[in-house]
C-alpha positions as CSV (number, residue, x, y, z in Angstrom):
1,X,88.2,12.5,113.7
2,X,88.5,11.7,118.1
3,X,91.0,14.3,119.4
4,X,92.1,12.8,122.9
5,X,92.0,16.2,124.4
6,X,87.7,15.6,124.2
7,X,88.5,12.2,125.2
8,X,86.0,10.8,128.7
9,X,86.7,7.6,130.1
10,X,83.4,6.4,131.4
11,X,83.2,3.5,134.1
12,X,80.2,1.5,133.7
13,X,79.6,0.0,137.9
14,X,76.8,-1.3,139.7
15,X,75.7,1.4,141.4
16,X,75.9,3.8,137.6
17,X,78.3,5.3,135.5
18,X,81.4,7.1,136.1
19,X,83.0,9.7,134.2
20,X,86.5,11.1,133.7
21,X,88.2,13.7,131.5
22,X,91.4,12.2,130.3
23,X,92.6,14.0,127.7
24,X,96.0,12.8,127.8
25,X,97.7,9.1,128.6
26,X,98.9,10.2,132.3
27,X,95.3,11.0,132.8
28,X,94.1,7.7,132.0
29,X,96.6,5.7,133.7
30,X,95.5,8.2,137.1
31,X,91.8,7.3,136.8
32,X,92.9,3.9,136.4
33,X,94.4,4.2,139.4
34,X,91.8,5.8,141.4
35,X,89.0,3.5,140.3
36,X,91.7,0.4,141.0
37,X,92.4,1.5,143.9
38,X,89.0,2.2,145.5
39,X,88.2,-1.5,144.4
40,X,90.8,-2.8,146.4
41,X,90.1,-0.5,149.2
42,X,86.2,-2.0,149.1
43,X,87.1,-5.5,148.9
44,X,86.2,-6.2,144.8
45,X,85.4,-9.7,143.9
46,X,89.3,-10.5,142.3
47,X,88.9,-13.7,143.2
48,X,92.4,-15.6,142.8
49,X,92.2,-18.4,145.2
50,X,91.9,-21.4,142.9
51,X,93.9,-24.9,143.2
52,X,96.3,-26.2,140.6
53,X,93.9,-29.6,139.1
54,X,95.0,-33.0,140.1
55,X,96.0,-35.2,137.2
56,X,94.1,-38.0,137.4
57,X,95.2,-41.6,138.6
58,X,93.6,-43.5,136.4
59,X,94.0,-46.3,133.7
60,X,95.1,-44.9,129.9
61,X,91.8,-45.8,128.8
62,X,89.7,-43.5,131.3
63,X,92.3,-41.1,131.2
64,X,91.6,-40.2,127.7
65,X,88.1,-39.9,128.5
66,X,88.7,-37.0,131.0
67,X,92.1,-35.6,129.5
68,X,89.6,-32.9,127.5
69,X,88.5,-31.9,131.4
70,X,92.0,-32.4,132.8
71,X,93.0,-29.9,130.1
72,X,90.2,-27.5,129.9
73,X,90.8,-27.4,134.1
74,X,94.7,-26.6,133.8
75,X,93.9,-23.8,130.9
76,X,91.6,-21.8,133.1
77,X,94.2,-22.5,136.6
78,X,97.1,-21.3,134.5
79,X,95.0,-17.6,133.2
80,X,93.7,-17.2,136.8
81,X,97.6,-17.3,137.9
82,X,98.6,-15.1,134.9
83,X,95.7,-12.5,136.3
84,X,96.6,-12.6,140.1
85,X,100.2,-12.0,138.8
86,X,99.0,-8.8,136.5
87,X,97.0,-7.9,139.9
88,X,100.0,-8.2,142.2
89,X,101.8,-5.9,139.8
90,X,99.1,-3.9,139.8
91,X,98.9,-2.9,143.4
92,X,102.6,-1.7,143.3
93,X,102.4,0.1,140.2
94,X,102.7,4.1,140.3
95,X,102.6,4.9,136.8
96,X,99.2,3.4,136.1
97,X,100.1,1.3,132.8
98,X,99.5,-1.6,134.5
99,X,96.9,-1.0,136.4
100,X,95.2,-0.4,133.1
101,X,96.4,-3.7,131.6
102,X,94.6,-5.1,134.3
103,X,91.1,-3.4,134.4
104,X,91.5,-3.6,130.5
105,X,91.7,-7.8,131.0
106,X,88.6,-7.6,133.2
107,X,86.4,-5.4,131.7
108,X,84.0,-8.2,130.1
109,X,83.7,-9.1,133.7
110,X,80.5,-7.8,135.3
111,X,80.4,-4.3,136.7
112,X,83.5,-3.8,135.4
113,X,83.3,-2.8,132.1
114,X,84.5,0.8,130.3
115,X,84.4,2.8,127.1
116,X,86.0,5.7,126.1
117,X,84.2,8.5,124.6
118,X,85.0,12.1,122.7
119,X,83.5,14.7,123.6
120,X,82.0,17.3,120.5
121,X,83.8,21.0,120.1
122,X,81.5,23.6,119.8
């Protein structure tokens, strides 16, 4: 059984991995912090800058043809907004919850994934 008071939460970044002893929640939430933090601070690739997609002006019958791209455009425009929102919350936020929300979201993104470990008692 994990005990969280063994508990490591390892950063995996471009440059190698980075680890932290958090053994309780407030921990966590303070490396989030930190790691966040320095990634602002360095100018990370949160890239937000993307333009809502123009319907198209078209007749019915070619609409249909591109509504799956219309659509498919206006899905990935609305979860970039939803993410620059989390991240704008994120810079103000003291208690580190959601700052974690957020690196949790990106952490299939590259250099920006984590795990969480447990240490062994001995």
């Amino acid at each position: 059984m994990n005990d969280d008071k063994n508990r490591i939460l390892i950063f995996k970044e471009k440059h190698g991995d980075r680890y932290f002893y958090v053994p309780t929640p407030d921990d966590l939430h303070k490396a989030a912090i930190k790691v966040f933090k320095e990634r602002v601070k360095e100018g990370y690739w949160y890239y937000f800058d993307v333009k809502e997609p123009l319907k198209p002006d078209i007749s019915r019958e070619d609409g249909l043809k591109f509504k799956a791209f219309y659509e498919r455009d206006l899905k990935y425009y609305n979860e970039i907004l939803k993410e620059k929102k989390l991240y704008e919350n994120a810079l103000n936020d003291t208690t580190g919850e959601i700052v974690w929300k957020f690196l949790r979201q990106r952490q299939d993104n590259e250099y920006e994934g984590f795990c969480i470990a447990w240490g062994e008692d001995f």
